[in-house]
C-alpha positions in Angstrom: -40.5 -4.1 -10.1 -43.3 -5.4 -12.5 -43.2 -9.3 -13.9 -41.7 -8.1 -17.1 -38.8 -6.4 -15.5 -38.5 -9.5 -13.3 -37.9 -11.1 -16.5 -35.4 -8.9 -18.0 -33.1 -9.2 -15.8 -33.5 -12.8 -15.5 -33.0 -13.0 -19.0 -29.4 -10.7 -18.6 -28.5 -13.0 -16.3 -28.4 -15.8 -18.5 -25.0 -16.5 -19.8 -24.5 -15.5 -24.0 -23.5 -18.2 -26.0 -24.2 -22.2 -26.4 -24.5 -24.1 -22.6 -26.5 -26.5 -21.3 -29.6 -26.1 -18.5 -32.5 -27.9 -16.9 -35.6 -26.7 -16.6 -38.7 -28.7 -14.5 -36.2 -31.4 -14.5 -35.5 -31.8 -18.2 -32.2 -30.9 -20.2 -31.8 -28.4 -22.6 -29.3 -27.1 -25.4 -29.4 -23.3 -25.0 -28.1 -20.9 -27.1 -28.1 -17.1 -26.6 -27.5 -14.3 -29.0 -26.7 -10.8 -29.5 -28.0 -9.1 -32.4 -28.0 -5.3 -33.8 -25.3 -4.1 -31.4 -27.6 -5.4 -28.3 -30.8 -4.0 -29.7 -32.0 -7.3 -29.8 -31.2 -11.1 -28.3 -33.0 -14.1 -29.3 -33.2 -17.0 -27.3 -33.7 -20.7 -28.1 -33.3 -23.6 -25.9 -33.8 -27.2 -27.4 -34.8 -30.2 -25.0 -32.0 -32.9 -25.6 -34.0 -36.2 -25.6 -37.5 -34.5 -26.3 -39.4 -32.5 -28.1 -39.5 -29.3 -26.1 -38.3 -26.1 -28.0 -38.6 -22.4 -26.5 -37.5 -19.5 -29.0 -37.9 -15.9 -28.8 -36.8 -12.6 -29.5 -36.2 -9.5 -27.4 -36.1 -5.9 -28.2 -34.4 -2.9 -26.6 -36.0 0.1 -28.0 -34.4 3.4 -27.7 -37.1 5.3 -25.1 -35.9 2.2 -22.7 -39.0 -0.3 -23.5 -38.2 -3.8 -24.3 -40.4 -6.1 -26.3 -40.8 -9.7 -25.9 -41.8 -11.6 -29.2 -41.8 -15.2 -28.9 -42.2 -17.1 -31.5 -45.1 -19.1 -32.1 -45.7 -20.0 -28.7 -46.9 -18.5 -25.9 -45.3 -15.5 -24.0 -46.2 -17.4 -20.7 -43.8 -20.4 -21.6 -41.3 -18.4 -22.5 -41.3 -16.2 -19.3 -41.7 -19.8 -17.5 -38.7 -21.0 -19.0 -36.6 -18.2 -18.6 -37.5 -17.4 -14.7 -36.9 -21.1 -14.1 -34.0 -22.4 -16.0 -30.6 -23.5 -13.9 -28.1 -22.8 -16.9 -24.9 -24.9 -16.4 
């Protein structure tokens, strides 16, 4: 399994939907999204008490492939994030 399908199913297992999580020992409003029948999901968590934001979109493309877009951050913070956030 490469790092990017490590984070895939990370990122299924993350509940859909507004909840809470911590990450590195901060909180955060998280809110999870469907979009285009599944085709796409978008992410964004907001630190509560901070000024810590993580948002991003990801695509299922028909041959299989998904696309991670993040936006305007860095796809490492993202994937940080997402492989270490303990969602309520």
């Amino acid at each position: 399994m490469t790092d990017h399908d490590s984070f895939v199913a990370r990122f299924d297992q993350l509940p859909s939907g507004g909840y809470g999580g911590t990450f590195e020992g901060r909180r955060y409003r998280i809110v999870k999204s469907s979009l285009v029948s599944g085709r796409s999901e978008k992410l964004e968590a907001e630190e509560l008490g901070g000024t810590d934001y993580i948002s991003f979109n990801l695509y299922r493309l028909a041959n299989g492939t998904t696309l991670l877009k993040p936006c305007e951050m860095p796809a490492d913070k993202v994937i940080r994030f997402v492989m270490g956030v303990d969602a309520d």
